[in-house]
N, CA, C and O atoms as CSV, one atom per row, in Angstrom:
chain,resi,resn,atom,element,x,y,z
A,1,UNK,N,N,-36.580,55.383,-7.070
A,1,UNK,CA,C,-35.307,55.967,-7.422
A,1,UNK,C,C,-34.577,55.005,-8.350
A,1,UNK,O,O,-34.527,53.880,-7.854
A,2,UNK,N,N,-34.024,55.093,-9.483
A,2,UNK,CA,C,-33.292,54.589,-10.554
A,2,UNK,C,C,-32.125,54.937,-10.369
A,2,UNK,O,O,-31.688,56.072,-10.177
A,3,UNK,N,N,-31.231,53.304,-10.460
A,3,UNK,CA,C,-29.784,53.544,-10.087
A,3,UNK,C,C,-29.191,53.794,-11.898
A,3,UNK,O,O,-29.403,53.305,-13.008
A,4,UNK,N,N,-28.340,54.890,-11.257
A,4,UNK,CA,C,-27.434,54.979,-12.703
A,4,UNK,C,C,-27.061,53.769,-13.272
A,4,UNK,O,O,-27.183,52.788,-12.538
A,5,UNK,N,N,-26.666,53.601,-14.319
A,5,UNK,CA,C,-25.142,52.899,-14.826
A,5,UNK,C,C,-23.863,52.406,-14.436
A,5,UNK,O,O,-23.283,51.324,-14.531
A,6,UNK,N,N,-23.657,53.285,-14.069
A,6,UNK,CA,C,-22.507,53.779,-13.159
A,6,UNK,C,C,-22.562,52.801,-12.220
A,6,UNK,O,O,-21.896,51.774,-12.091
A,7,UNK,N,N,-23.600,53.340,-11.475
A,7,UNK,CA,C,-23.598,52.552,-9.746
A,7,UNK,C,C,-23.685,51.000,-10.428
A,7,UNK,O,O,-22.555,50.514,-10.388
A,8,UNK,N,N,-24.589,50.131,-10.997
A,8,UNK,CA,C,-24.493,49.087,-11.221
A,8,UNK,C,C,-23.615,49.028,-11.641
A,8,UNK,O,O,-22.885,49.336,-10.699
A,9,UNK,N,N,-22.669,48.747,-12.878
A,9,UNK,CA,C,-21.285,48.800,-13.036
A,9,UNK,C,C,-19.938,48.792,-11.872
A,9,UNK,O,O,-18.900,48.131,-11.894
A,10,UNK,N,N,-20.354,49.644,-11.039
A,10,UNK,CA,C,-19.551,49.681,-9.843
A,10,UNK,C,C,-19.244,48.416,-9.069
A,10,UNK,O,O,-20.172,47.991,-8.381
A,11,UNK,N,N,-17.871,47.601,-9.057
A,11,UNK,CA,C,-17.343,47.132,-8.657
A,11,UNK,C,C,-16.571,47.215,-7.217
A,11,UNK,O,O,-15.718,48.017,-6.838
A,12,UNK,N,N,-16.999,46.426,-6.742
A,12,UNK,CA,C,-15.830,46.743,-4.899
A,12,UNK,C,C,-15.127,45.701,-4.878
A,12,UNK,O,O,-15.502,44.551,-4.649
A,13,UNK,N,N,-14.175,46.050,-5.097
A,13,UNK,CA,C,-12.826,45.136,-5.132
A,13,UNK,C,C,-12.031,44.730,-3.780
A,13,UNK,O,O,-11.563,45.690,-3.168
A,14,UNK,N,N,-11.862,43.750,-3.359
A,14,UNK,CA,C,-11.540,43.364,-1.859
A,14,UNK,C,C,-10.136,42.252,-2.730
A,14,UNK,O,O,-10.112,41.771,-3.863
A,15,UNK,N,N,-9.082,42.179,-1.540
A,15,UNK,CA,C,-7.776,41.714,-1.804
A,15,UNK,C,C,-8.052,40.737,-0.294
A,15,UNK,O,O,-8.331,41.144,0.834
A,16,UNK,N,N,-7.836,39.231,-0.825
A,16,UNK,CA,C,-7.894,38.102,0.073
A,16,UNK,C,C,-6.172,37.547,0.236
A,16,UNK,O,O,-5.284,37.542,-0.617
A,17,UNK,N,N,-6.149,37.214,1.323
A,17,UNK,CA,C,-4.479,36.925,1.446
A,17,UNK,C,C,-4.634,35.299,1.976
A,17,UNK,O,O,-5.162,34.900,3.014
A,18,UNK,N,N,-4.097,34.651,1.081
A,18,UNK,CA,C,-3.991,32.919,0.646
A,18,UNK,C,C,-2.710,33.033,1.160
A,18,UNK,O,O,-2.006,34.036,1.275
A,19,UNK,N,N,-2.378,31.226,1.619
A,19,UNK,CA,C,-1.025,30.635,1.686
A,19,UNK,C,C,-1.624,29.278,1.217
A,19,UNK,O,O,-2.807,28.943,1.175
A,20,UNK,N,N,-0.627,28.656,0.910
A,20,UNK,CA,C,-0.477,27.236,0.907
A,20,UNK,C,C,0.314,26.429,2.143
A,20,UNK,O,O,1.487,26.709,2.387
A,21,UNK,N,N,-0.396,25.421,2.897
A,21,UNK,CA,C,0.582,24.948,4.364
A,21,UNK,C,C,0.816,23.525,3.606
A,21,UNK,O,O,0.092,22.977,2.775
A,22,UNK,N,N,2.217,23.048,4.230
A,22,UNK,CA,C,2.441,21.405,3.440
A,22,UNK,C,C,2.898,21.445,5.517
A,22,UNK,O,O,3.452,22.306,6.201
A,23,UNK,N,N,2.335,20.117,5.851
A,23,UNK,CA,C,3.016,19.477,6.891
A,23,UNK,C,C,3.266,17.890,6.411
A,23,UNK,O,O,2.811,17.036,5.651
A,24,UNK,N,N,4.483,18.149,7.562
A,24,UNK,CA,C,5.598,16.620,7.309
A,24,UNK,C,C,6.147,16.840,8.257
A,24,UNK,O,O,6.535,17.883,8.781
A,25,UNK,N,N,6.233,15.044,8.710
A,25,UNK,CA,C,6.931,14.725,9.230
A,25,UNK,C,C,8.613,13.860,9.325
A,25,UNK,O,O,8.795,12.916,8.557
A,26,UNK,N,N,9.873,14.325,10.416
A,26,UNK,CA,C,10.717,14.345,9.680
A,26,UNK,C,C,11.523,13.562,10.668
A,26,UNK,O,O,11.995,14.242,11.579
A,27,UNK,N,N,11.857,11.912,10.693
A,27,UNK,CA,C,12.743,11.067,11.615
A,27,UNK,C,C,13.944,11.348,11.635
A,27,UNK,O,O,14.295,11.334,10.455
A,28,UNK,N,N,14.952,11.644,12.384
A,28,UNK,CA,C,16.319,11.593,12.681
A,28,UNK,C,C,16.873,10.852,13.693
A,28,UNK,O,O,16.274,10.313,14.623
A,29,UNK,N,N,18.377,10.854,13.396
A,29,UNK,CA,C,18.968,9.227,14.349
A,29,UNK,C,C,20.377,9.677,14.575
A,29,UNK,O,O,21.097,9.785,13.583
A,30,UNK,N,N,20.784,9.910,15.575
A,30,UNK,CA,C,22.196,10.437,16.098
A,30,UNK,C,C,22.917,9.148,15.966
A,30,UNK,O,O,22.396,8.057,16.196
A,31,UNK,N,N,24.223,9.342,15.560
A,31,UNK,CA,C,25.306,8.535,15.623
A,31,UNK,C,C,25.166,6.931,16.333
A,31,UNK,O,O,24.589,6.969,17.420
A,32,UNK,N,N,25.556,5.687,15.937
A,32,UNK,CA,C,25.526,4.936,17.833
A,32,UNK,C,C,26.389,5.118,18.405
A,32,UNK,O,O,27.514,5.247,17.922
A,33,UNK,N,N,26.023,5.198,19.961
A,33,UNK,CA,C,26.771,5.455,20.563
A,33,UNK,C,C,26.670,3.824,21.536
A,33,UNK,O,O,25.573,3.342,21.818
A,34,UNK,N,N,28.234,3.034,22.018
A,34,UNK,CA,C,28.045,2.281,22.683
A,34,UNK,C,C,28.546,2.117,23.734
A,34,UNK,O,O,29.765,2.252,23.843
A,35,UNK,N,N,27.822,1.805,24.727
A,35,UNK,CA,C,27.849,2.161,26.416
A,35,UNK,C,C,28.076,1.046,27.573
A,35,UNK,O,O,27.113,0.351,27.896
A,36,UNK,N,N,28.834,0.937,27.951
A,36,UNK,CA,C,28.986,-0.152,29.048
A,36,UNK,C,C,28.423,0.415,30.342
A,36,UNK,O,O,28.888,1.334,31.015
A,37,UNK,N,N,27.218,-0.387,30.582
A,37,UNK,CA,C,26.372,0.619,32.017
A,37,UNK,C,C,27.383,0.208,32.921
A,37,UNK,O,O,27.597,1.113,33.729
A,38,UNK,N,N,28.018,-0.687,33.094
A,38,UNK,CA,C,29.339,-0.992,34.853
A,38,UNK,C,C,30.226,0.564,34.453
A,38,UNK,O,O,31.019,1.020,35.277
A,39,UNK,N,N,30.030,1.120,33.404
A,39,UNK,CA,C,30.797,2.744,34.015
A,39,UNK,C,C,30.218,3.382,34.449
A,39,UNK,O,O,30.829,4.386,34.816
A,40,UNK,N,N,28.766,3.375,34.748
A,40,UNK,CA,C,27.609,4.142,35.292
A,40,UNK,C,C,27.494,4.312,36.376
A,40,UNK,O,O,27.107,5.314,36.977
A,41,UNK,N,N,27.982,2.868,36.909
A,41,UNK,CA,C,27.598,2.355,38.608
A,41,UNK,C,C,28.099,3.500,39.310
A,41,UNK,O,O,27.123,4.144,39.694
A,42,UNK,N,N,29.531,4.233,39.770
A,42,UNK,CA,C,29.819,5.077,40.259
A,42,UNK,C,C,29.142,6.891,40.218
A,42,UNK,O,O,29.454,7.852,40.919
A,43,UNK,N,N,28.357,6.797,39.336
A,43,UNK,CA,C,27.164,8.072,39.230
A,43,UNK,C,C,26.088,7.786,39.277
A,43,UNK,O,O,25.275,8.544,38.749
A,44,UNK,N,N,25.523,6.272,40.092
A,44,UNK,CA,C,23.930,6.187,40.806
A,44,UNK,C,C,23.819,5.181,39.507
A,44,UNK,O,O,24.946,4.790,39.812
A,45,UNK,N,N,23.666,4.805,38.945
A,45,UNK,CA,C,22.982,3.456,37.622
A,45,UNK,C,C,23.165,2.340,38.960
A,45,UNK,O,O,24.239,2.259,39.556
A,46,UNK,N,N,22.051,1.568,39.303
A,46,UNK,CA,C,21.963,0.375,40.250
A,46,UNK,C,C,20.732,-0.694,39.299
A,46,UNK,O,O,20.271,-1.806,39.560
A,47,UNK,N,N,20.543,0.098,38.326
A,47,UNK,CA,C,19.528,-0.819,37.789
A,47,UNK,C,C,20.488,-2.057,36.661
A,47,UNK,O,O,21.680,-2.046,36.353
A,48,UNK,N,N,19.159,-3.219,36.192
A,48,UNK,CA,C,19.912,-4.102,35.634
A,48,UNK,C,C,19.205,-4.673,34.061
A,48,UNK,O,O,19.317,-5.693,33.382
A,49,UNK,N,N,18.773,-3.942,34.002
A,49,UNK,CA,C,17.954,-4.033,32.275
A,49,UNK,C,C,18.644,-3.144,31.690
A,49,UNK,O,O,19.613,-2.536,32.145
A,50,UNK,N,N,17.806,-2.984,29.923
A,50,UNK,CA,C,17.494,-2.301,28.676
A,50,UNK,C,C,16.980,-1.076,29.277
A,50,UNK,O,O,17.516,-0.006,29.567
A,51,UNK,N,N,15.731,-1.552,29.389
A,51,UNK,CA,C,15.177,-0.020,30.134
A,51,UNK,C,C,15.412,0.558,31.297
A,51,UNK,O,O,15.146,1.759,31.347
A,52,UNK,N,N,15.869,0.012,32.328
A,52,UNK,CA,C,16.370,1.000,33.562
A,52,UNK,C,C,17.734,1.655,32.792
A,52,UNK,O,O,18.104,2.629,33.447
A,53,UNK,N,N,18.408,1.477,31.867
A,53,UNK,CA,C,19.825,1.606,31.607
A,53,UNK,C,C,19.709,3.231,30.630
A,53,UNK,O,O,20.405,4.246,30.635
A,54,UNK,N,N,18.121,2.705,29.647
A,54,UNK,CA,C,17.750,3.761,28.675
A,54,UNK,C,C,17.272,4.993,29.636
A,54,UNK,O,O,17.761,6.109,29.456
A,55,UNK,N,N,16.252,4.754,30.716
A,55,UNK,CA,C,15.735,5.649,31.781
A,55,UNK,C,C,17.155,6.375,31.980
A,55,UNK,O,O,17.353,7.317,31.212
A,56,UNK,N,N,17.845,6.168,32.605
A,56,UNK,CA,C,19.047,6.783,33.514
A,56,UNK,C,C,19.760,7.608,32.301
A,56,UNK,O,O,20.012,8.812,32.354
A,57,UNK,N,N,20.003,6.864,31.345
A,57,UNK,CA,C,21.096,7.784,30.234
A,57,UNK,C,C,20.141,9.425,29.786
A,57,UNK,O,O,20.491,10.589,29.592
A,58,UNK,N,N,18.601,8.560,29.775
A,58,UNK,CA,C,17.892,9.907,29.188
A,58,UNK,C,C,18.114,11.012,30.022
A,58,UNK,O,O,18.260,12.071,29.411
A,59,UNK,N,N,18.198,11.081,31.592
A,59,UNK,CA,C,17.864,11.705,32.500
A,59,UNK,C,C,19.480,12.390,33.114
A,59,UNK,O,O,19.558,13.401,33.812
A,60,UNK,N,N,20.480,11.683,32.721
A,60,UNK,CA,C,21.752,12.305,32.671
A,60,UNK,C,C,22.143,13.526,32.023
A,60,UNK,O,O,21.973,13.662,30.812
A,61,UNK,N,N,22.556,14.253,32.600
A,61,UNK,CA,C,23.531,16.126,32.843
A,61,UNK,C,C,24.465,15.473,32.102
A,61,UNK,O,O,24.913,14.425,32.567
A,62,UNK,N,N,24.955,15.963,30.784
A,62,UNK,CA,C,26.362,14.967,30.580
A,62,UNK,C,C,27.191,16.624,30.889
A,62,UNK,O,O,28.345,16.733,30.476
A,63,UNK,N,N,26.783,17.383,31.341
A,63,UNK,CA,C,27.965,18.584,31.865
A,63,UNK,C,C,28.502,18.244,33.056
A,63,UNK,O,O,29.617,18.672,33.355
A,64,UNK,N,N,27.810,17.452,33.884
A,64,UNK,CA,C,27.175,17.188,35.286
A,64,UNK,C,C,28.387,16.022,35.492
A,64,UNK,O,O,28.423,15.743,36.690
A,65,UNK,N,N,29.061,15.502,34.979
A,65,UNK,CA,C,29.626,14.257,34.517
A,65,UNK,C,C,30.581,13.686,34.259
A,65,UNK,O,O,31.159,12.653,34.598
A,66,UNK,N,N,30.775,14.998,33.178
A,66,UNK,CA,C,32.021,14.910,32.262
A,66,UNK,C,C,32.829,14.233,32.575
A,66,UNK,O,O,33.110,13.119,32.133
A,67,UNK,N,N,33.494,15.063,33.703
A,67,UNK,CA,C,34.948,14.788,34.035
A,67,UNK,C,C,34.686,13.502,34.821
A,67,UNK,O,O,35.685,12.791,34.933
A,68,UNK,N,N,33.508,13.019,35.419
A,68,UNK,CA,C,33.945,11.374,35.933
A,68,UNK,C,C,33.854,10.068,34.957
A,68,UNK,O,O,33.630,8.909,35.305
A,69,UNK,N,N,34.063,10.517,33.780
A,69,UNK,CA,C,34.139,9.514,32.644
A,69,UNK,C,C,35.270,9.570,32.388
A,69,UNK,O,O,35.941,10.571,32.642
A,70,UNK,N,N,35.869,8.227,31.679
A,70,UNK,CA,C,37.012,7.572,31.161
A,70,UNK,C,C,37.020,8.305,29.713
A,70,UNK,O,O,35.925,8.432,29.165
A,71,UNK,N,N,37.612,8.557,29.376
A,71,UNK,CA,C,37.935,9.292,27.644
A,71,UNK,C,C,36.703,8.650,26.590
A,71,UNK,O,O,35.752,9.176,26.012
A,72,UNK,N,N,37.334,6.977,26.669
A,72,UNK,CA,C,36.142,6.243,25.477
A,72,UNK,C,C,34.894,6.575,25.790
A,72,UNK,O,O,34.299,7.111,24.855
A,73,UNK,N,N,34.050,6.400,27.145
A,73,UNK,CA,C,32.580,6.431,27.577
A,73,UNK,C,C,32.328,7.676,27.362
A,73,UNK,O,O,31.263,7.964,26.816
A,74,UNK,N,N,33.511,8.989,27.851
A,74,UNK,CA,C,32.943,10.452,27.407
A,74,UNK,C,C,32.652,10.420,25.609
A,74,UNK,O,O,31.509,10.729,25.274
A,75,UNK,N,N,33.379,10.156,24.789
A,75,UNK,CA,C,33.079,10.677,23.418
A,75,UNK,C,C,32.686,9.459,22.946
A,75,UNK,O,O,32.609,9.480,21.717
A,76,UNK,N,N,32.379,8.304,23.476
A,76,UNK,CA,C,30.605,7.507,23.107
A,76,UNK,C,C,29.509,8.449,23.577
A,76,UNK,O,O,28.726,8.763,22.681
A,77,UNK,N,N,29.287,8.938,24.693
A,77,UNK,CA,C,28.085,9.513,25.539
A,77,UNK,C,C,28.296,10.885,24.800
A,77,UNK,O,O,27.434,11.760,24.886
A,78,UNK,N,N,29.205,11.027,24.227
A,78,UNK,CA,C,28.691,12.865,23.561
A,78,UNK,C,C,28.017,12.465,21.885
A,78,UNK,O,O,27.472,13.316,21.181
A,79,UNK,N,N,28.178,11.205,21.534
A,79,UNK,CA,C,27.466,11.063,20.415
A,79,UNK,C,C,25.996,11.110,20.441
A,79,UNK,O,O,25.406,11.109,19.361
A,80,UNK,N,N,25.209,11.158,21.747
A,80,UNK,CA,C,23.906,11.179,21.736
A,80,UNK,C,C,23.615,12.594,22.779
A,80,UNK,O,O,22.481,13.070,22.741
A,81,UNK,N,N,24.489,13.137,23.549
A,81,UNK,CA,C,24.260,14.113,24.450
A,81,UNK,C,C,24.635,14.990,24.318
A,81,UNK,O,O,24.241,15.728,25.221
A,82,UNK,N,N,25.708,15.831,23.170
A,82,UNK,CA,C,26.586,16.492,23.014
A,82,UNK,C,C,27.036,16.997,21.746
A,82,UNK,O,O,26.735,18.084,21.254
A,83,UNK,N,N,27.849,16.034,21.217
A,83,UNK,CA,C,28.501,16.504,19.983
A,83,UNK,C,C,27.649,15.802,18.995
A,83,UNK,O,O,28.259,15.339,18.031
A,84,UNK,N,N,26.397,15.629,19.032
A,84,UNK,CA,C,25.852,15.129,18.228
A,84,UNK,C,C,25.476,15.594,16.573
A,84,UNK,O,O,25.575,16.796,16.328
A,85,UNK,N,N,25.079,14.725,15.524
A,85,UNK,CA,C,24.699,15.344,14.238
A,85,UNK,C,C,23.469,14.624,14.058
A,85,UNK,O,O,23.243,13.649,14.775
A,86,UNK,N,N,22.476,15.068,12.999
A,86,UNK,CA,C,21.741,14.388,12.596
A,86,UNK,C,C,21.432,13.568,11.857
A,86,UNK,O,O,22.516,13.515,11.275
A,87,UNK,N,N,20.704,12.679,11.246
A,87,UNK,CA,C,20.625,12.012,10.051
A,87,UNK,C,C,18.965,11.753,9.945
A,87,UNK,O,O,18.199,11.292,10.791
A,88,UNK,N,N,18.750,12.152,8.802
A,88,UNK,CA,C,17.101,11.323,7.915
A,88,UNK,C,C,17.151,10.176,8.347
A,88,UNK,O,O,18.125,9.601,7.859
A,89,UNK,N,N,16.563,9.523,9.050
A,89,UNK,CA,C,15.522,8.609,8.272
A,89,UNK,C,C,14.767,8.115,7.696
A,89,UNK,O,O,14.738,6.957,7.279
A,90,UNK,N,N,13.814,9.196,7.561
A,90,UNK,CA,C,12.265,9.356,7.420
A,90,UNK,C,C,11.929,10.546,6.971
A,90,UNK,O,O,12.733,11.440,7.233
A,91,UNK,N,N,10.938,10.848,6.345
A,91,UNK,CA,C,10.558,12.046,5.626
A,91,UNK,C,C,9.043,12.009,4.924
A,91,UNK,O,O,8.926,11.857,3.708
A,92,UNK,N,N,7.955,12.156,5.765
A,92,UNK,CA,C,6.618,12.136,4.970
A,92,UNK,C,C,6.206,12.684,3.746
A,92,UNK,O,O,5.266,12.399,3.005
A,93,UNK,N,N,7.351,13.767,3.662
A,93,UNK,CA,C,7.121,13.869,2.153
A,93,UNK,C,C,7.895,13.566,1.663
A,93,UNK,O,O,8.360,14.638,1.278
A,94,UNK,N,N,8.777,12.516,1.156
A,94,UNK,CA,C,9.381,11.679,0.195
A,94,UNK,C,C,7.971,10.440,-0.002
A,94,UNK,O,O,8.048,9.560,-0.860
A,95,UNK,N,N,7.132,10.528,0.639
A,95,UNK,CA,C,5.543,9.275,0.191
A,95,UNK,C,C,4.559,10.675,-0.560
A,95,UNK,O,O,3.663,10.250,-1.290
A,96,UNK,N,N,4.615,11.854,-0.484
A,96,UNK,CA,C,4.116,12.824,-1.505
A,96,UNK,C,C,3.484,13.911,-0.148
A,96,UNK,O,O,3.449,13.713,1.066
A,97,UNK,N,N,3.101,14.922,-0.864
A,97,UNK,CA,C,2.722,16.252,-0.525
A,97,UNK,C,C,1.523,15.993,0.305
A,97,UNK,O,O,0.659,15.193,-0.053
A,98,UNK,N,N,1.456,16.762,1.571
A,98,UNK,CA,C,0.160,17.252,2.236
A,98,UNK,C,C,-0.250,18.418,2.414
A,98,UNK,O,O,-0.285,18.962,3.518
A,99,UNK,N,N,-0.518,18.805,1.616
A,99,UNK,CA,C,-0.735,20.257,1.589
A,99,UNK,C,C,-2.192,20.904,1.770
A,99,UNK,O,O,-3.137,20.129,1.626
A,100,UNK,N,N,-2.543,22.592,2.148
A,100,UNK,CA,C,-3.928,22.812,1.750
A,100,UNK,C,C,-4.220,24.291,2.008
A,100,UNK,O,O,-3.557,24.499,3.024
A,101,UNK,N,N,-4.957,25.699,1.613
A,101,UNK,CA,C,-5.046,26.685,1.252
A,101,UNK,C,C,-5.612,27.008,2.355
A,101,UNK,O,O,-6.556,26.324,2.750
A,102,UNK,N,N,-5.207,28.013,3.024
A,102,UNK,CA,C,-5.629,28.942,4.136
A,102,UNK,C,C,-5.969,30.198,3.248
A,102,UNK,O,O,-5.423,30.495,2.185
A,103,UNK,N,N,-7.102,30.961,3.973
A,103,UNK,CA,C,-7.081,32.711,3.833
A,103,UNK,C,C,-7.657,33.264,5.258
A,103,UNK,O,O,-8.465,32.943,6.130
A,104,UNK,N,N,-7.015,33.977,5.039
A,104,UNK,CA,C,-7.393,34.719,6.591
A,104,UNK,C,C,-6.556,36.409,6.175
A,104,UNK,O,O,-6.923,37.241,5.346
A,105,UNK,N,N,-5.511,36.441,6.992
A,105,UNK,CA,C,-4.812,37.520,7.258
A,105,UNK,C,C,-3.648,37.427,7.694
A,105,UNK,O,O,-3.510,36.287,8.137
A,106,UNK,N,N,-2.502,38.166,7.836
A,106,UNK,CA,C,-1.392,38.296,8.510
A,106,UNK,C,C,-1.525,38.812,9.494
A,106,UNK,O,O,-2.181,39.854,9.473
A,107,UNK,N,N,-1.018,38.371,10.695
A,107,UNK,CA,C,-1.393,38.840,12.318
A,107,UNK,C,C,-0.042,38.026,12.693
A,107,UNK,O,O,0.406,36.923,12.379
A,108,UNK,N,N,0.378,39.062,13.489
A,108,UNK,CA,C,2.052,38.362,14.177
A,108,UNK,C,C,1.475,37.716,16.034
A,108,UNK,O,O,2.158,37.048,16.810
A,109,UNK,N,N,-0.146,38.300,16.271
A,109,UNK,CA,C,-0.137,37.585,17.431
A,109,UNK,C,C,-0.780,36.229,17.172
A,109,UNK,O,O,-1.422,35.787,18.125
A,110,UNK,N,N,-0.735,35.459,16.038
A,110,UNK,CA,C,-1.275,34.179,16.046
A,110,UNK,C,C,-0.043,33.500,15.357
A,110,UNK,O,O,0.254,33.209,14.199
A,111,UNK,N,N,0.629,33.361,16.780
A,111,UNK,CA,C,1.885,32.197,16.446
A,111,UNK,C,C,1.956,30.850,16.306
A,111,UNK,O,O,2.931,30.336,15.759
A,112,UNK,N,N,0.511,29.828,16.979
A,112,UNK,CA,C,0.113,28.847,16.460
A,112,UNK,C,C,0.390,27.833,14.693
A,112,UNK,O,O,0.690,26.691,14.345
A,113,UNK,N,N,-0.046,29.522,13.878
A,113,UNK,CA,C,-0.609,29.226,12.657
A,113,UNK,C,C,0.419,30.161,11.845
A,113,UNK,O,O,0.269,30.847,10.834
A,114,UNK,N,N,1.475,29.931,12.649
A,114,UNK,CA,C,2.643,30.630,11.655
A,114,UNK,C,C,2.458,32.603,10.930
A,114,UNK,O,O,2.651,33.238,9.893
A,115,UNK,N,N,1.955,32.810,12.391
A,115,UNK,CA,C,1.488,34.704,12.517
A,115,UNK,C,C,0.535,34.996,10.990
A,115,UNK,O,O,0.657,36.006,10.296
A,116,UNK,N,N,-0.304,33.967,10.737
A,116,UNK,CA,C,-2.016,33.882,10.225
A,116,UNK,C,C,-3.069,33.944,10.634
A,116,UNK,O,O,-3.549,32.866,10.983
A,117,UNK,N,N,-3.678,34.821,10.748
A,117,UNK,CA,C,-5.294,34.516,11.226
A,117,UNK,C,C,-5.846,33.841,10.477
A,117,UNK,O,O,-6.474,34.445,9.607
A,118,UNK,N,N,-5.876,32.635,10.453
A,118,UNK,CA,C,-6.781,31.615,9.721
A,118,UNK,C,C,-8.291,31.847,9.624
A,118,UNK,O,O,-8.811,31.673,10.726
A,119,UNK,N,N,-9.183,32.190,8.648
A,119,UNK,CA,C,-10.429,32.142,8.441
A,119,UNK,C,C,-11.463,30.807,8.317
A,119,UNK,O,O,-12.290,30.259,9.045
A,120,UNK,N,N,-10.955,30.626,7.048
A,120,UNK,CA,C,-11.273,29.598,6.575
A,120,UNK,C,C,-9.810,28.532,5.763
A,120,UNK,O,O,-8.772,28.981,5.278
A,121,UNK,N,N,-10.231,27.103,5.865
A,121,UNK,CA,C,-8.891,26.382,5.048
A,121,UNK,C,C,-9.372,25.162,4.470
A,121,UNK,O,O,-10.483,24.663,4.649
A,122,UNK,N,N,-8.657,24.829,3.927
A,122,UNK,CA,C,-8.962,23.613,2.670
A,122,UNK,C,C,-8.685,22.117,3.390
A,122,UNK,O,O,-8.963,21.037,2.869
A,123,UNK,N,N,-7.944,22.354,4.985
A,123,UNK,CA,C,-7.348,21.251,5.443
A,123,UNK,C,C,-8.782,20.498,5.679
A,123,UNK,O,O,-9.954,20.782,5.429
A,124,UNK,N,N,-7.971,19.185,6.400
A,124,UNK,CA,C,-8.808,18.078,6.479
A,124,UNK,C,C,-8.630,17.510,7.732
A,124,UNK,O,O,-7.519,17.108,8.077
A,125,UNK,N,N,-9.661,17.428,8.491
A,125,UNK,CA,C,-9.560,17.137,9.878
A,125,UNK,C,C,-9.965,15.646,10.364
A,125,UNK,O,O,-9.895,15.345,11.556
């Protein structure tokens, strides 16, 4: 059987769906805040270091609290628990781009990969 013209000529055209992913990483640093642990003592702080002092602040409710703080220690302690803002430090891409080409598909149940079905990708493992 001899294929037409036609049929050889015949093209099947398929549509591939690409992204480009850049990851970075991004340091931030809240306000200082400075703390006299002897205001602690009366809400359980019995420890006497750096780090028993850092342990306890991490692990503090500052809702839990509030009101048994002195004015200054409350709006020091809301600079890291509360009323906080952010700031850069750091930024992996200000040292340049990491980037690399996915194709797969759009799928909203693969939330991993930013609702992509990843096939194949250009990254580097």
């Amino acid at each position: 059987m001899e294929i037409s013209g036609f049929e050889k000529n015949k093209q099947i055209n398929y549509m591939y769906q690409l992204r480009k992913v850049e990851r970075y990483t991004v340091l931030q640093h809240t306000e200082t805040a400075n703390l006299d642990p002897e205001k602690f003592r009366d809400l359980g702080y019995d420890g006497d270091s750096e780090e028993e002092f850092l342990s306890f602040i991490a692990d503090l409710e500052f809702d839990e609290i509030y009101d048994q703080l002195d004015e200054e220690t409350r709006t020091e302690l809301s600079k890291i628990k509360e009323d906080y803002s952010w700031t850069d430090y750091y930024n992996s891409a200000w040292d340049g781009e990491e980037s690399w080409y996915d194709i797969g598909q759009d799928n909203d149940e693969w939330k991993r990969s930013g609702n992509f079905e990843v096939r194949h990708t250009t990254e580097s493992y």
